[in-house]
LUMVEX-334181 format. One record per residue (C-alpha): residue in three letters; x, y, z. Coordinates in steps of 0.2 Angstrom, whole numbers, plus 5000, padded with zeros to 4 digits. Example, Ala and Ser with C-alpha at 12.3 -4.5 7.8 and 13.67 -1.06 7.14 Angstrom:
BEGIN
<kenu res="ALA" u="5062" v="4978" w="5039"/>
<kenu res="SER" u="5068" v="4995" w="5036"/>
//
This chain:
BEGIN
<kenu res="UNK" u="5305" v="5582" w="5663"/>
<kenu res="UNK" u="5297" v="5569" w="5649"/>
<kenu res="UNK" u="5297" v="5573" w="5631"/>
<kenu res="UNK" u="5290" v="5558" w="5623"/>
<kenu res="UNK" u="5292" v="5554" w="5603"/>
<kenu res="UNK" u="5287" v="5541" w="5594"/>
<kenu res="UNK" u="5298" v="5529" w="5588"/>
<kenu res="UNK" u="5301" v="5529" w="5571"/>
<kenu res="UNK" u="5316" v="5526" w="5556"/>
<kenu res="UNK" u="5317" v="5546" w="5554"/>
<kenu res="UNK" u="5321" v="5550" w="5572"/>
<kenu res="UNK" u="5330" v="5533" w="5579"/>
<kenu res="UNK" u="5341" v="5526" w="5566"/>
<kenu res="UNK" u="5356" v="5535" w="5573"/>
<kenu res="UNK" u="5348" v="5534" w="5592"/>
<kenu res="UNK" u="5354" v="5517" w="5602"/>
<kenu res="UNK" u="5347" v="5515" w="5622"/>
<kenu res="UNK" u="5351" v="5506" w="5637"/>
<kenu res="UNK" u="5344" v="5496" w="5651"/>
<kenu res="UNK" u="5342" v="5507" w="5665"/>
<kenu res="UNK" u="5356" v="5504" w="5679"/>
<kenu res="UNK" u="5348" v="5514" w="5692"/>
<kenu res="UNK" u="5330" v="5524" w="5694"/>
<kenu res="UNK" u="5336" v="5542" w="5689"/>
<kenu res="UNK" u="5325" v="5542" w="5676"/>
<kenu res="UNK" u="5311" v="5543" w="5692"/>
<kenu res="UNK" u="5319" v="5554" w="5703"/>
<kenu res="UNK" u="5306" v="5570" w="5696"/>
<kenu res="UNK" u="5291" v="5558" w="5699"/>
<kenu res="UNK" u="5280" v="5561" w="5714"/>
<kenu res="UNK" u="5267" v="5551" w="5709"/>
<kenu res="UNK" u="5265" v="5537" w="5698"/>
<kenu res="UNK" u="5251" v="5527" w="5689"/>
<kenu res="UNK" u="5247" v="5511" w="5695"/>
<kenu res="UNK" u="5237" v="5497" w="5687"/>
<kenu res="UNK" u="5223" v="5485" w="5695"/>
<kenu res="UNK" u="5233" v="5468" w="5694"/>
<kenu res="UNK" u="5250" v="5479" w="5705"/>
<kenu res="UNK" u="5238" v="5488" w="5715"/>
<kenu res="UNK" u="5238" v="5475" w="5730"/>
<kenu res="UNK" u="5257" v="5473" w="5727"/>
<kenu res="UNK" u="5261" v="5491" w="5728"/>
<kenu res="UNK" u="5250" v="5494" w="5741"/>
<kenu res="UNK" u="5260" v="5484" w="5753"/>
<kenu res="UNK" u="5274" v="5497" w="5752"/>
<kenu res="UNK" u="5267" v="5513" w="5746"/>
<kenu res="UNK" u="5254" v="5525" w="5750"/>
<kenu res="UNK" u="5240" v="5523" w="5736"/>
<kenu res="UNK" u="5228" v="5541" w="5731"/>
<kenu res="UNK" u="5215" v="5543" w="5719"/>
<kenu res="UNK" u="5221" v="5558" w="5706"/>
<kenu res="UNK" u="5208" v="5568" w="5695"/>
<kenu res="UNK" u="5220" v="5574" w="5679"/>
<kenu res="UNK" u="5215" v="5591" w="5669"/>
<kenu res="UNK" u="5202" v="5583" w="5659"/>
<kenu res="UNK" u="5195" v="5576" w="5675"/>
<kenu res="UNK" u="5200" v="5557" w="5671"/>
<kenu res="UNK" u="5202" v="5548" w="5687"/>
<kenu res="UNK" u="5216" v="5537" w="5692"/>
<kenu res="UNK" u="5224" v="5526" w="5706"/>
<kenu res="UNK" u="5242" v="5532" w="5709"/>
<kenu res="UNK" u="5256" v="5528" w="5718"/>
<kenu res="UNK" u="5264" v="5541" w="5730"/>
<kenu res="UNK" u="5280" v="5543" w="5729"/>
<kenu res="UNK" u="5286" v="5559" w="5735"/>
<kenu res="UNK" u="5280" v="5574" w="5747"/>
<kenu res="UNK" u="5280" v="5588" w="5734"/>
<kenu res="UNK" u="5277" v="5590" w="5714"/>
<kenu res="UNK" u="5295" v="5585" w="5709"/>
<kenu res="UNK" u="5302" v="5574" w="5722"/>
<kenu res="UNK" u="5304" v="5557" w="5725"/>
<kenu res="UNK" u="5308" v="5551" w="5741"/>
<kenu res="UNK" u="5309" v="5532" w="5734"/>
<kenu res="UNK" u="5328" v="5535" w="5731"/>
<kenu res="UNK" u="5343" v="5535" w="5738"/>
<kenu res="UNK" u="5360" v="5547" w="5736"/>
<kenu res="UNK" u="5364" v="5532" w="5721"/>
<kenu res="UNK" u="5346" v="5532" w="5714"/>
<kenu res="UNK" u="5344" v="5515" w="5720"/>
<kenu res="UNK" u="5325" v="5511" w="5723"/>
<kenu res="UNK" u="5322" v="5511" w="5742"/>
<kenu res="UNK" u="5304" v="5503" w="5742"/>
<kenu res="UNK" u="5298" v="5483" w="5740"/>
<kenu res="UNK" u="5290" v="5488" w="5723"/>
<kenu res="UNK" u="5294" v="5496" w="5710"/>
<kenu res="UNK" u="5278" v="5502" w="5700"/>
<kenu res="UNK" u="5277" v="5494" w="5681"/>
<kenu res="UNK" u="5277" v="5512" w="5672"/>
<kenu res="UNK" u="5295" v="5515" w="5679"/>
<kenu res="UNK" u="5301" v="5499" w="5674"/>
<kenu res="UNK" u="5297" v="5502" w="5656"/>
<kenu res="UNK" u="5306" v="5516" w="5654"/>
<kenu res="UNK" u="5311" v="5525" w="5641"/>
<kenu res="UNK" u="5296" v="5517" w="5635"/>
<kenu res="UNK" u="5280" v="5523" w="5634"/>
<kenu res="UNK" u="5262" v="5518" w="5624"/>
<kenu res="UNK" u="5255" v="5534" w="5621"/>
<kenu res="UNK" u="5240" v="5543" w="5610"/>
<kenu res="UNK" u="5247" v="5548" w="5591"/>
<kenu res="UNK" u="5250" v="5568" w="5589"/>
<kenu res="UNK" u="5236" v="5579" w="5587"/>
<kenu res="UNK" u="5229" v="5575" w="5570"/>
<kenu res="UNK" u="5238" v="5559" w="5566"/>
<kenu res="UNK" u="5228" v="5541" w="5568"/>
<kenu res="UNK" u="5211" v="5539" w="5579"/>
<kenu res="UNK" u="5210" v="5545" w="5599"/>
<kenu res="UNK" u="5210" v="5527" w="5605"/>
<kenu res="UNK" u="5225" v="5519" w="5595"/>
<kenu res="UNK" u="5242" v="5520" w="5605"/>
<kenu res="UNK" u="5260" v="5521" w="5598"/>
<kenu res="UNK" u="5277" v="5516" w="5605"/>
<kenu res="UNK" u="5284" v="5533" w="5611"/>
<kenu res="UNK" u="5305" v="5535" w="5618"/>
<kenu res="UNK" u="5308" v="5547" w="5632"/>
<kenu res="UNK" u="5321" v="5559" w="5621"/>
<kenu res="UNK" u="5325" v="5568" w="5639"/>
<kenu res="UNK" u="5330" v="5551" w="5646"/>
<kenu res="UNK" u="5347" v="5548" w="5652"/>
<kenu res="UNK" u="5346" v="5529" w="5644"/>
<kenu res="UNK" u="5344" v="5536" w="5626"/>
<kenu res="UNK" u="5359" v="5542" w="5616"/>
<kenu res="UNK" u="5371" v="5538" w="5601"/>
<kenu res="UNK" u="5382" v="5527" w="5612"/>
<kenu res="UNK" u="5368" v="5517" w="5619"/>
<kenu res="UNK" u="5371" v="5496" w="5619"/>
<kenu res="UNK" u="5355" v="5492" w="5612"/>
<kenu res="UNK" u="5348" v="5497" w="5594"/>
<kenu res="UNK" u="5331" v="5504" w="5593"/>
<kenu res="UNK" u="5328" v="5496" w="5575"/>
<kenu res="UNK" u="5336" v="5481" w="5564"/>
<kenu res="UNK" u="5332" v="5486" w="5544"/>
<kenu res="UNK" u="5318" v="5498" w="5551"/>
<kenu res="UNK" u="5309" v="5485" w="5560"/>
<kenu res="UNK" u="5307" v="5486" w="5582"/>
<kenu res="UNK" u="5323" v="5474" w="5588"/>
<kenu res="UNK" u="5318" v="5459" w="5598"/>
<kenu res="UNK" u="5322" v="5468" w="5616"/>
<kenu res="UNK" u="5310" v="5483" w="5611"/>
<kenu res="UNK" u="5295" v="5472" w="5605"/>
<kenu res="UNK" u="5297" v="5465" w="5620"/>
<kenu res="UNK" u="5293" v="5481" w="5629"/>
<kenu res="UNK" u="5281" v="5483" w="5617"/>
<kenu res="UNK" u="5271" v="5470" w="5620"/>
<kenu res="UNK" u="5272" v="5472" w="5640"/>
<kenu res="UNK" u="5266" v="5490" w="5637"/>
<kenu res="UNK" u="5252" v="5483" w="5627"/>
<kenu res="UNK" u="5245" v="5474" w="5642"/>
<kenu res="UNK" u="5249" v="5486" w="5654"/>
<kenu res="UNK" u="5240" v="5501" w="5643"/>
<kenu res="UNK" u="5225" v="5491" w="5642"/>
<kenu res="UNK" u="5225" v="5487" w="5662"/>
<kenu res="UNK" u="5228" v="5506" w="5665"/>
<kenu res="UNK" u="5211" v="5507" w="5655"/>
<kenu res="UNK" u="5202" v="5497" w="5664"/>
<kenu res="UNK" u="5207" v="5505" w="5680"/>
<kenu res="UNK" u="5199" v="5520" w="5676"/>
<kenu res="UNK" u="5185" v="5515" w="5673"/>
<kenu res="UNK" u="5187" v="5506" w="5689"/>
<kenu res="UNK" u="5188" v="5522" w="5698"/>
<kenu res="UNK" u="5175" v="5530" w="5690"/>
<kenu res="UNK" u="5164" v="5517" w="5695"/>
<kenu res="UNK" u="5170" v="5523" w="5715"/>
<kenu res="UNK" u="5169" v="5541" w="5710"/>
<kenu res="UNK" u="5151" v="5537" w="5701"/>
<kenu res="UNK" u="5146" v="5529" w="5719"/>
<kenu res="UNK" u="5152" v="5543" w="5727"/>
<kenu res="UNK" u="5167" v="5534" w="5736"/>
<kenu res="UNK" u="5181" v="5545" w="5735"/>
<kenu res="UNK" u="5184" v="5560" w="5745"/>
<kenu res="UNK" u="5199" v="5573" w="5748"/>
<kenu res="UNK" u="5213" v="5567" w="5758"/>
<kenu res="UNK" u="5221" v="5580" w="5766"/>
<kenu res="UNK" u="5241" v="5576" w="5768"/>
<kenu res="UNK" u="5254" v="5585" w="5774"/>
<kenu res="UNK" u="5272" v="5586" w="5771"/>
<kenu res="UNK" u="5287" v="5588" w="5783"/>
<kenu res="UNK" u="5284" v="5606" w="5782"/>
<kenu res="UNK" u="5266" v="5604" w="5784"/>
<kenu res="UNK" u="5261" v="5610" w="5768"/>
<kenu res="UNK" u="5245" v="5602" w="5762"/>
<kenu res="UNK" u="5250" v="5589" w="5746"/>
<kenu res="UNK" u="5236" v="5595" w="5732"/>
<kenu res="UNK" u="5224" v="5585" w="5723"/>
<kenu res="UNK" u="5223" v="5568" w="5732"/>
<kenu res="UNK" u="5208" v="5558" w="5736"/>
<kenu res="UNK" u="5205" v="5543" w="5746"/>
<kenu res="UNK" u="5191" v="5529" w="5750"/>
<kenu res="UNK" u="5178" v="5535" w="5760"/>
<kenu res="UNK" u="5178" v="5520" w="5772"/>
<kenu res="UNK" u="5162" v="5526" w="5781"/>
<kenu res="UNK" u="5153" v="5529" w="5764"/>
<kenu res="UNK" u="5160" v="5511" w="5759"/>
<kenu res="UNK" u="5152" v="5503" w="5774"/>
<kenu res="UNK" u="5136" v="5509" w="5772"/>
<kenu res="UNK" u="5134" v="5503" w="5756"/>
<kenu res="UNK" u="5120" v="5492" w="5751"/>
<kenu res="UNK" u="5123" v="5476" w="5744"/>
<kenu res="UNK" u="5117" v="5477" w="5726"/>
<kenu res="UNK" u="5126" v="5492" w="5723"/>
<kenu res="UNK" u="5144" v="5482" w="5730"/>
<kenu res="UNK" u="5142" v="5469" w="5719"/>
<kenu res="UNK" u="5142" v="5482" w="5705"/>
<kenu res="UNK" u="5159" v="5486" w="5709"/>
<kenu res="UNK" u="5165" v="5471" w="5713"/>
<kenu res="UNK" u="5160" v="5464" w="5696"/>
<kenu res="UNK" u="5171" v="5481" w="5687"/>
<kenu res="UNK" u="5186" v="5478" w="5700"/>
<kenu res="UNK" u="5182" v="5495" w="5710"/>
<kenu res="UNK" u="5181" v="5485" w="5724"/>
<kenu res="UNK" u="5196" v="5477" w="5725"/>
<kenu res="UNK" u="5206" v="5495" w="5722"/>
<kenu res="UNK" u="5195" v="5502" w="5738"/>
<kenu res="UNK" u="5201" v="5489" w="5748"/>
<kenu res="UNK" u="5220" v="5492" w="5741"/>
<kenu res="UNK" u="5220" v="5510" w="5744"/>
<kenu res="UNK" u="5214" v="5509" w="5763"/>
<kenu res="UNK" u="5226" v="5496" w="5765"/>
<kenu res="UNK" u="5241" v="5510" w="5759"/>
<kenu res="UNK" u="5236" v="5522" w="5770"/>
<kenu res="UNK" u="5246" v="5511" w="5781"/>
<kenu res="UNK" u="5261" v="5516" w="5772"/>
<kenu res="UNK" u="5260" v="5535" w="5771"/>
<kenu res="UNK" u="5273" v="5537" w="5789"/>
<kenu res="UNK" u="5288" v="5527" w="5782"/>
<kenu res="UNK" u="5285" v="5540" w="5767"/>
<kenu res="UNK" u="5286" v="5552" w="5776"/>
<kenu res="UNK" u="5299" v="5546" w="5787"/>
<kenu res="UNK" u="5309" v="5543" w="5770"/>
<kenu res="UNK" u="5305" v="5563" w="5766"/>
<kenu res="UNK" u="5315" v="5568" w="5783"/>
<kenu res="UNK" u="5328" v="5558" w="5783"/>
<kenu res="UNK" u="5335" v="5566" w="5764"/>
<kenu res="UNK" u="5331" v="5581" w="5772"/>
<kenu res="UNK" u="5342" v="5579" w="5784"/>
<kenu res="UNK" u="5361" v="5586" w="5780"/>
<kenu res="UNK" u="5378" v="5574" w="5782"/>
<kenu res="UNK" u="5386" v="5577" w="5797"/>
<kenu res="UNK" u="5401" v="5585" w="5796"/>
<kenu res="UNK" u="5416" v="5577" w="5804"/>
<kenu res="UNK" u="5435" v="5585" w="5807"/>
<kenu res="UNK" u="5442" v="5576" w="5796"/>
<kenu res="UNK" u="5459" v="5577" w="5810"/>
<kenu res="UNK" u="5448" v="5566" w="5823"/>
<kenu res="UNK" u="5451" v="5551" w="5809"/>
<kenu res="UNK" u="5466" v="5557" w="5799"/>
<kenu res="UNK" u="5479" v="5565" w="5811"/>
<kenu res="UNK" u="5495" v="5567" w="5799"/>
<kenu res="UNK" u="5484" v="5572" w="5782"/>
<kenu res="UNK" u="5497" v="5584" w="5773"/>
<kenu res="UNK" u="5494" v="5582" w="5757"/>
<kenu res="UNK" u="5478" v="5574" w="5755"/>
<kenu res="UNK" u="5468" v="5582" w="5743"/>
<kenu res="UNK" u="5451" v="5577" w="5737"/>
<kenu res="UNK" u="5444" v="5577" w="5719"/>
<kenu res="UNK" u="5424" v="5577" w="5717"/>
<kenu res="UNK" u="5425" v="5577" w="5699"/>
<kenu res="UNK" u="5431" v="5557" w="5699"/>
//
């Protein structure tokens, strides 16, 4: 789990942080937002859904896990498996994010830490602040975020322009198990086809055509998913140890090293 904070003097002069080495910090995603100008990119190597959130905001994510809590985009090491890594993940434990309730106006965002991330801690090799001001590596950040919150914008409305068309329908995965994954929708490519010319070039001018085209283009990707799925679902053999080691008296193993 995320607890996101925002960064501030009070709560990170004593707080350091560090590039991430690995993609723990993912392994509880399943899904992940995905920007317009990534979309083509992701979609060469993940399965791409259209996501309705509780307010009923639309959104174009990546799939990246069978099941609410899963991800299937790792390895034993936490070493990303996949040819792309969405932008979100990379900027981690940075977010761009709405103030609290009551504090500044609904649209402004401010540069939020994940406090539950295994990069932030006392012992950390980058500072957060220099004399209260953002440090040169995290206004960096900041500044990539700033762009990539305002692309994440735009791609909404993107997809409410395909939901407005009536484009999107429910796509009805399954997992290994063949339980039904909730809550994701897909192009309608027979709708889409059907469409008349005025209304495409609507959607063309606000970008909603171009993530149509990306997400049917994913869909191609949803096996090797899934293949990913079975094969960590799948236990270590278990060897006799004796086959390889004949004369082992003695050998002791520790798993806390």
């Amino acid at each position: 789990m995320s607890r996101y904070i925002p960064l501030s003097p009070q709560r990170f002069n004593d707080l350091r942080w560090q590039r991430f080495r690995d993609y723990r910090h993912a392994a509880g995603f399943h899904l992940m937002p995905v920007a317009a100008p990534e979309a083509s990119a992701a979609a060469a190597h993940l399965p791409l859904a259209f996501i309705r959130d509780p307010e009923g905001k639309g959104s174009l994510c990546a799939l990246l896990g069978l099941r609410e809590g899963e991800n299937h985009c790792l390895d034993a090491k936490h070493a990303w498996q996949v040819g792309y890594t969405p932008a979100l993940l990379r900027s981690h434990p940075f977010r761009l994010l709405p103030p609290p309730k009551g504090q500044g106006e609904p649209h402004q965002r401010v540069l939020c830490v994940d406090m539950e991330s295994p990069w932030v801690g006392p012992e950390g090799d980058q500072a957060f602040l220099e004399d209260g001001q953002m440090t040169m590596a995290v206004k960096e950040i900041f500044e990539f975020l700033g762009g990539l919150t305002q692309h994440l914008l735009r791609t909404e409305q993107a997809v409410a322009a395909l939901d407005e068309a009536k484009l999107l329908t429910a796509w009805k995965l399954e997992d290994e198990q063949g339980q039904v994954i909730k809550g994701l929708r897909r192009v309608d490519e027979a709708r889409l086809n059907k469409l008349d010319p005025s209304t495409l070039a609507v959607l063309h001018a606000k970008g909603s055509l171009a993530l149509a085209y990306a997400q049917l283009i994913s869909t191609h990707q949803w096996p090797a998913l899934k293949a990913r799925a079975l094969r960590t679902r799948q236990p270590a053999p278990k060897d006799d140890l004796s086959k390889f080691f004949p004369d082992h008296t003695g050998l002791q193993f520790d798993f806390d090293r």
